[in-house]
N, C-alpha and C positions, 0 to 999 in steps of 0.2 A: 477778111482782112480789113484794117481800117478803125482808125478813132473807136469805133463800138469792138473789137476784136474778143469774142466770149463772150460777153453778157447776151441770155436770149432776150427772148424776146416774145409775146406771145399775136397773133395775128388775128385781130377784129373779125376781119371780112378780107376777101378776095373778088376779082372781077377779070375777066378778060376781055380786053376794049380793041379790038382788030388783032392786032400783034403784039400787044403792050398787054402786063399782066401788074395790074393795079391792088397793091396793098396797105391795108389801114391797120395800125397795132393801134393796141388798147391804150398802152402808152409809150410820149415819145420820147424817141433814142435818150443819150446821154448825149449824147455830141452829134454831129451833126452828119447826116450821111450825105456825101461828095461822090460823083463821078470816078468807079476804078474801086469803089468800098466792094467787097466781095460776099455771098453771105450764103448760109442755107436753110430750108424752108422743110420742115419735117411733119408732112400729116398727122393728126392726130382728130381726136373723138370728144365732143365733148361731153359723153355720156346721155344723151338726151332720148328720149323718145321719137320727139319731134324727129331730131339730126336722122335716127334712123328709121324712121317712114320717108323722109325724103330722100333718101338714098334706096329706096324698096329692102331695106333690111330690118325692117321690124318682128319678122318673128325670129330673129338672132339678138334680140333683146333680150339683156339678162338681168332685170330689176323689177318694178310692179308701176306700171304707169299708171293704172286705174284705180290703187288702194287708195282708200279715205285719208284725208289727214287727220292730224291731231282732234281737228274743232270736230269734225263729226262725229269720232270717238265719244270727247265729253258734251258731246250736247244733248238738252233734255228734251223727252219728246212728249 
């Protein structure tokens, strides 16, 4: 609820500071968030290798973290 009502939102970074749970988006609100704005925060992935070795789920990875790119491809040897 509240001046942003529907528009998401997507979330930078996260922190837990004692009992406070501190959140940075990418980018900010349209309007302005006020004391009483209601809102919800939906996990997601952002596909990364990295994201899941730091979660110990890397062998549930389902892409190619170690294939060459392009330039190695075309490059002469």
């Amino acid at each position: 609820m509240g001046a942003n009502a529907g528009r998401p939102f997507e979330v930078r970074s996260h922190a837990l500071v004692g009992a406070t749970v501190n959140l940075e988006l990418w980018r900010p609100p349209a309007n302005v968030i006020v004391a009483g704005d209601t809102f919800v925060v939906t996990a997601g992935c952002d596909k990364s290798f990295t994201r899941c070795k730091l979660f110990a789920n890397a062998v549930n990875f389902r892409g190619f973290p170690n294939m060459p790119g392009n330039d190695v491809v075309s490059r002469v040897v």
